[in-house]
C-alpha positions in Angstrom: 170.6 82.8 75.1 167.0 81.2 74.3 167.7 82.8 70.6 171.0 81.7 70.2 170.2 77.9 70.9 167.3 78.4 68.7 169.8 80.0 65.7 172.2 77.3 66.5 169.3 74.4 66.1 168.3 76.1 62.7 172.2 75.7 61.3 172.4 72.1 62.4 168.6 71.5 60.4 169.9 73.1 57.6 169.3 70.3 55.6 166.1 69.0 57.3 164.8 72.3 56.9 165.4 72.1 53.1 164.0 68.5 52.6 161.2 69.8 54.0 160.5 73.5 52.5 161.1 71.6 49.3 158.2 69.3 50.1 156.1 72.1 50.8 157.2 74.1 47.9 156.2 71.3 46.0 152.9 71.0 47.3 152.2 75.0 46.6 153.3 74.7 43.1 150.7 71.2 42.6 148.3 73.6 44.1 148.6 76.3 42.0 148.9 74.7 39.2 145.4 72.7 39.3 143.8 76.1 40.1 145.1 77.9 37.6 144.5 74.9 34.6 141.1 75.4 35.6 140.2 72.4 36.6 136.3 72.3 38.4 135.8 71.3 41.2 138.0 72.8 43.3 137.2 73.4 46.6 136.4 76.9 48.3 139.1 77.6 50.6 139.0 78.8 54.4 139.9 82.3 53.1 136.6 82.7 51.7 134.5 82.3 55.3 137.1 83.7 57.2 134.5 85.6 59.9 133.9 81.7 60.7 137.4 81.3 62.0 138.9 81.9 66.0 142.0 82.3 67.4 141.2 79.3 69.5 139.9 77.1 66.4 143.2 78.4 64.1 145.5 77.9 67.1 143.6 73.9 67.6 144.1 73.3 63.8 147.9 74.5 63.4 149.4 73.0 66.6 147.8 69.7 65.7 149.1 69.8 62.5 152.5 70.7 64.1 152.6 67.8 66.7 151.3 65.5 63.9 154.5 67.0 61.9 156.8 66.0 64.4 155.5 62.4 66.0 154.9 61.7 62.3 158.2 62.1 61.6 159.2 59.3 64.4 156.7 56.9 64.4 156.6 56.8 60.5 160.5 57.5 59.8 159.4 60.9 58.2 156.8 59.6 55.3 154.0 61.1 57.5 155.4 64.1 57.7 156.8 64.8 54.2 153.6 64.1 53.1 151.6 66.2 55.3 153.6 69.3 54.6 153.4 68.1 50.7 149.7 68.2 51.8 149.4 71.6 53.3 151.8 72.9 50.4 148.7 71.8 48.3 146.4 73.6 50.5 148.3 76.8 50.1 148.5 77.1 46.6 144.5 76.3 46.3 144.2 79.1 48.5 146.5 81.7 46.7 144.8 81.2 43.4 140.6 79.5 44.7 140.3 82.5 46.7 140.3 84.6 44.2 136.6 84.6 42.7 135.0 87.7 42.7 138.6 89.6 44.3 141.7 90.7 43.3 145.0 88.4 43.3 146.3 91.0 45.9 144.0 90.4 47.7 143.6 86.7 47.8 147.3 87.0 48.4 147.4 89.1 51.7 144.8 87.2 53.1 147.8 84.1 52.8 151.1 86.1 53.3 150.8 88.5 56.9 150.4 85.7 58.7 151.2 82.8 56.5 155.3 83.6 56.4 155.0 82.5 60.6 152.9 79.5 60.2 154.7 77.9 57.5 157.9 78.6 59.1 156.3 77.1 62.1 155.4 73.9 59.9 158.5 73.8 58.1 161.1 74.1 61.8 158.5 71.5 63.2 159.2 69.1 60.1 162.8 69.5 61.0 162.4 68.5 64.3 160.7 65.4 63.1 163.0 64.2 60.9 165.8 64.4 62.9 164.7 61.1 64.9 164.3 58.9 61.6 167.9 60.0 59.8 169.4 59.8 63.6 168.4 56.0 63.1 169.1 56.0 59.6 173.1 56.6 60.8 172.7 54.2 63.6 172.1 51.7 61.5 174.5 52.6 59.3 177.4 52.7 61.9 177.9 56.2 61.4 176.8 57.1 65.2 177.5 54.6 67.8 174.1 55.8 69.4 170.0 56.1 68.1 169.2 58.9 70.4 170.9 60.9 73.1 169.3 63.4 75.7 170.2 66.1 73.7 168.4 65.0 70.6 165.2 64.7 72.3 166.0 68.1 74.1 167.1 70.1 70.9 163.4 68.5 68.9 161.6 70.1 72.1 163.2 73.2 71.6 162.6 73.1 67.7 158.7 72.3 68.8 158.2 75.1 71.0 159.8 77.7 68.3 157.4 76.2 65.7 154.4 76.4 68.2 154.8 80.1 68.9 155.3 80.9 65.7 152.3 79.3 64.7 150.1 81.2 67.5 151.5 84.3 66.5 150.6 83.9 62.7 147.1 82.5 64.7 147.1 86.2 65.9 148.0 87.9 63.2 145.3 85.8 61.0 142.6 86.6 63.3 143.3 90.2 64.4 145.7 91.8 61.8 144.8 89.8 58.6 141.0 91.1 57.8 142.2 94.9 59.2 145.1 94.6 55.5 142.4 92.9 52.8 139.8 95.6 54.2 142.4 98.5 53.8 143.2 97.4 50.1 
């Protein structure tokens, strides 16, 4: 049942969930794209001191940046929240391509993609969640819905949330235990 309201949420974000993997796809292609003009000064990325990393610390960093996702999508009609994922889309593709001094682009690469398909599905369902509240208001205003939020708005963002915060602690996992276990078998 969980699954199926989950799968049912997902259809009805469709385009929420498009807005925002463009806005993160976006970001990943800006990234790469300064990396790989070769332009100094790019910064080392977290890939490259990954022994310095915890579950705990990961797990902190991704479920702020999830809640920040959502409430930023509310309090800020979702500017906040495009822009953070337009952000971490940036991040991403400095990663793929600035982690690769002195190693293989397979390997910079599998250090991103074991655990990286569950946390920026995680971002990208969170995202959703938070731009449902600003077009719900957009239509309000509009006269296309006779009301801003219902019950089950606020319920179905809360179920969006807690899908995008355990994916994100299972990519949290996976980063910490699994991750290091692939790039040393390579």
């Amino acid at each position: 049942m969980i699954l199926s309201t989950v799968w049912r949420l997902l259809v009805c974000a469709k385009y929420r969930l498009l807005v925002s993997g463009v806005a993160l796809g976006l970001g990943i292609l800006t990234g790469i794209s300064i990396v790989s003009s070769g332009t100094e000064g790019v910064p080392e990325t977290k890939y490259s001191h990954l022994t310095e990393f915890t579950l705990t610390s990961i797990l902190f960093n991704n479920a702020v940046i999830v809640i920040v996702l959502v409430v930023g999508g509310i309090a800020f009609l979702g500017f906040a929240t495009i822009g953070l994922l337009y952000i971490n889309g940036f991040i991403i593709g400095v990663s793929i391509l600035g982690s690769t001094k002195g190693t293989t682009l397979l390997t910079s690469v599998m250090w991103i993609v074991p655990h990286g398909m569950f946390e920026i599905a995680g971002f990208i369902i969170a995202s959703a969640a938070g731009l449902k509240f600003p077009l719900d208001i957009i239509r309000y205003l509009r006269r296309e819905q006779t009301v801003t939020i219902e019950y089950s708005d606020i319920r179905d963002a809360g179920v969006l949330t807690a899908t995008a915060l355990v994916l994100i602690l299972i990519g949290a996992v996976i980063e910490v235990i699994a991750t290091p276990a692939i790039v040393r078998s390579i």
